[in-house]
C-alpha positions in Angstrom: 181.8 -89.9 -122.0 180.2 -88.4 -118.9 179.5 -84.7 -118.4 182.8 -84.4 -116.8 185.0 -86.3 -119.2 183.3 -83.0 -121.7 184.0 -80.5 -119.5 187.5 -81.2 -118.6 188.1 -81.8 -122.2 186.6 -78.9 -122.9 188.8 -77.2 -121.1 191.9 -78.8 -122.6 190.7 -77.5 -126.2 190.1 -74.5 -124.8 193.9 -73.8 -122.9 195.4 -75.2 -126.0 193.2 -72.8 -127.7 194.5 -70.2 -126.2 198.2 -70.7 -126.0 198.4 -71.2 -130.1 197.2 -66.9 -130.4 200.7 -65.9 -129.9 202.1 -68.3 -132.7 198.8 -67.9 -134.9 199.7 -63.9 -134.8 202.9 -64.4 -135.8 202.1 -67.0 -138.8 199.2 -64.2 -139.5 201.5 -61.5 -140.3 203.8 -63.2 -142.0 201.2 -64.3 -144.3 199.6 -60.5 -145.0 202.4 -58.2 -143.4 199.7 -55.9 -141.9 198.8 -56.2 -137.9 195.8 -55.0 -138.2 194.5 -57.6 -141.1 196.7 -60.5 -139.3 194.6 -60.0 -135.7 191.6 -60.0 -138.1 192.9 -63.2 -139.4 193.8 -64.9 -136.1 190.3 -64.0 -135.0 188.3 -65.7 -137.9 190.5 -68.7 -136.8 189.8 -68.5 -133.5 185.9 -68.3 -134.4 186.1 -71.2 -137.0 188.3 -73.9 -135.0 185.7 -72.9 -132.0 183.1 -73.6 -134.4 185.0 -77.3 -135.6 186.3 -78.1 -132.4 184.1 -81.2 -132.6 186.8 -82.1 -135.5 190.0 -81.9 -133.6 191.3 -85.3 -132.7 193.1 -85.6 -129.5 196.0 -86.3 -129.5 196.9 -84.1 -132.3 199.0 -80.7 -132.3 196.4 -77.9 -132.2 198.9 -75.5 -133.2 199.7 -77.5 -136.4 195.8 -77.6 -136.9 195.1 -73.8 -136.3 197.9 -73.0 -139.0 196.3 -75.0 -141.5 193.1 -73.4 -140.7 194.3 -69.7 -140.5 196.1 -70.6 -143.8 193.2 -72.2 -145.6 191.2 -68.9 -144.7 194.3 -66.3 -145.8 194.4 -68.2 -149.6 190.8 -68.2 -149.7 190.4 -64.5 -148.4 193.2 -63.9 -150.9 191.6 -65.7 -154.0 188.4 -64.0 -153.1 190.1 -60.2 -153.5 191.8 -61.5 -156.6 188.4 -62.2 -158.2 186.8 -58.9 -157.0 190.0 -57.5 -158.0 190.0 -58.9 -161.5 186.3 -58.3 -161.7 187.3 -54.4 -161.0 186.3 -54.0 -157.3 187.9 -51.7 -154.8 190.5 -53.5 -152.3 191.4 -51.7 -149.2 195.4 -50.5 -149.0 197.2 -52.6 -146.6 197.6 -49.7 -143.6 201.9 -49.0 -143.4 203.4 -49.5 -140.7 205.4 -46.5 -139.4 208.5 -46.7 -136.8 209.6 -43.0 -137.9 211.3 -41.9 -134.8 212.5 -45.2 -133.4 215.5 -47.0 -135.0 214.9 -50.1 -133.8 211.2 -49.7 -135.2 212.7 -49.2 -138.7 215.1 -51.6 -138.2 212.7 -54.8 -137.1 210.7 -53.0 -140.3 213.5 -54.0 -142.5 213.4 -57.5 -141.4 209.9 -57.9 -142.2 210.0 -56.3 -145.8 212.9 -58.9 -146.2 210.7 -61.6 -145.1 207.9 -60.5 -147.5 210.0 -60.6 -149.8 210.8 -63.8 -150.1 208.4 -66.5 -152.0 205.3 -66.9 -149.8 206.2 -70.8 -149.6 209.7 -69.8 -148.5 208.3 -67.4 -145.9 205.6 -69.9 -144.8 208.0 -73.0 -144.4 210.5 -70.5 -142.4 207.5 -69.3 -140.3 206.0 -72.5 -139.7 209.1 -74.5 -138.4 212.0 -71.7 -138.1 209.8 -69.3 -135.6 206.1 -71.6 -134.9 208.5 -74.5 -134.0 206.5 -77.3 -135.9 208.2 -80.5 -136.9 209.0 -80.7 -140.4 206.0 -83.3 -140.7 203.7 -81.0 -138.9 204.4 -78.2 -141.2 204.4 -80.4 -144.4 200.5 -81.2 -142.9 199.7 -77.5 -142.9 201.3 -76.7 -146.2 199.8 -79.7 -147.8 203.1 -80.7 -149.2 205.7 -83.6 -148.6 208.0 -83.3 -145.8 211.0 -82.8 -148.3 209.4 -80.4 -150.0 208.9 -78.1 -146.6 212.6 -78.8 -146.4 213.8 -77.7 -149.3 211.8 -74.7 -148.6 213.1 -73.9 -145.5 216.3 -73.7 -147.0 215.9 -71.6 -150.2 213.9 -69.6 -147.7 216.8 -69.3 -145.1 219.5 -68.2 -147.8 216.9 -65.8 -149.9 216.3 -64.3 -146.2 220.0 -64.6 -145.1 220.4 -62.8 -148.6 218.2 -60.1 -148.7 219.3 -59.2 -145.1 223.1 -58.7 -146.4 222.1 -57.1 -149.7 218.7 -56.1 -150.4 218.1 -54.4 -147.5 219.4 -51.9 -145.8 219.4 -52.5 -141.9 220.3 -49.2 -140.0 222.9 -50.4 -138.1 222.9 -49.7 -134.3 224.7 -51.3 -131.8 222.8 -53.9 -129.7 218.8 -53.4 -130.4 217.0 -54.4 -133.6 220.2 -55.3 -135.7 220.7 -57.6 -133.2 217.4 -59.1 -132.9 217.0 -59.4 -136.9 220.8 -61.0 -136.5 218.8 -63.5 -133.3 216.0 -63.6 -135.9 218.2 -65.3 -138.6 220.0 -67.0 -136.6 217.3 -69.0 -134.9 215.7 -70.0 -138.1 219.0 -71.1 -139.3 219.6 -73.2 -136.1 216.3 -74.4 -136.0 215.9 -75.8 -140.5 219.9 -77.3 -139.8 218.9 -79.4 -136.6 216.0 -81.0 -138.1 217.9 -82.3 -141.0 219.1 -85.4 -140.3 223.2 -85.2 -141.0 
């Protein structure tokens, strides 16, 4: 490869790079349910595919690469308090998120206690292919599971979501706004598990 062949892959990696922050965010705080810990997490991401960018094959989806690295980092982060945890450490409260004031604040709040709610494979699967818009395959590589697995998943996760939305909790219901987007919300990752699975 000539200097040039680097540099304009280089820059390939790099606008890739950049146009997976978006999805990583949203995979991030689905994971830990707290912006300001997700941004941390995107960001240690960011700094350790940077840092095994030499590892990425071309070719391959850097998105579906990124999640597997954000989530390898959240389980390990996670393990890591459970030990200091168990061991009697201090851990940090997860800072609440407050939309007092602003119905559709509370409302889009609903539909993320109901997505936490749900099993963190569940949630995962339904983030990773439902809203990141990864193939069943790509998401079954980031999980480390087999492709029927993520789709089984996607499922429970879609009807323990679908579920909790109906009866577990309580959306303030305004017309248009919020209700609707959590409706949108629901609806897309229905659309999006029933159109991958072969009929």
């Amino acid at each position: 490869m000539t200097a040039h062949d680097d540099a304009a892959a280089m820059a390939v990696f790099q606008q890739e790079l950049t146009d997976a922050i978006p999805h990583l965010r949203a995979f991030a705080r689905s994971l830990c349910g707290n912006p300001a810990e997700a941004d941390d997490l995107v960001q240690e991401t960011l700094i350790k595919a940077w840092t095994a960018r030499a590892s990425f094959q071309d070719g391959s989806s850097m998105r579906a690469w990124t999640f597997r690295i954000l989530r390898n980092h959240f389980y390990s982060e996670r393990r890591r308090a459970w030990r200091k945890q168990e061991q009697g450490g201090e851990i940090p409260e997860n800072a609440a998120v407050s939309g007092e004031g602003q119905s559709w604040a509370l409302q889009l709040d609903d539909v993320r206690r109901a997505l936490l709610d749900i099993p963190d494979e569940q949630r995962e699967a339904l983030v990773l292919v439902g809203a990141g818009g990864l193939s069943y395959e790509e998401a079954a590589g980031v999980c480390g599971c087999a492709v029927g697995t993520v789709k089984s998943r996607v499922n429970r996760g879609r009807a323990a979501l679908e579920k909790r939305m109906e009866t577990g909790v309580s959306l303030r219901a305004s017309p248009g706004g919020a209700a609707t987007a959590a409706e949108d919300i629901v609806d897309h990752i229905r659309n999006a598990s029933t159109e991958r699975i072969p009929g």
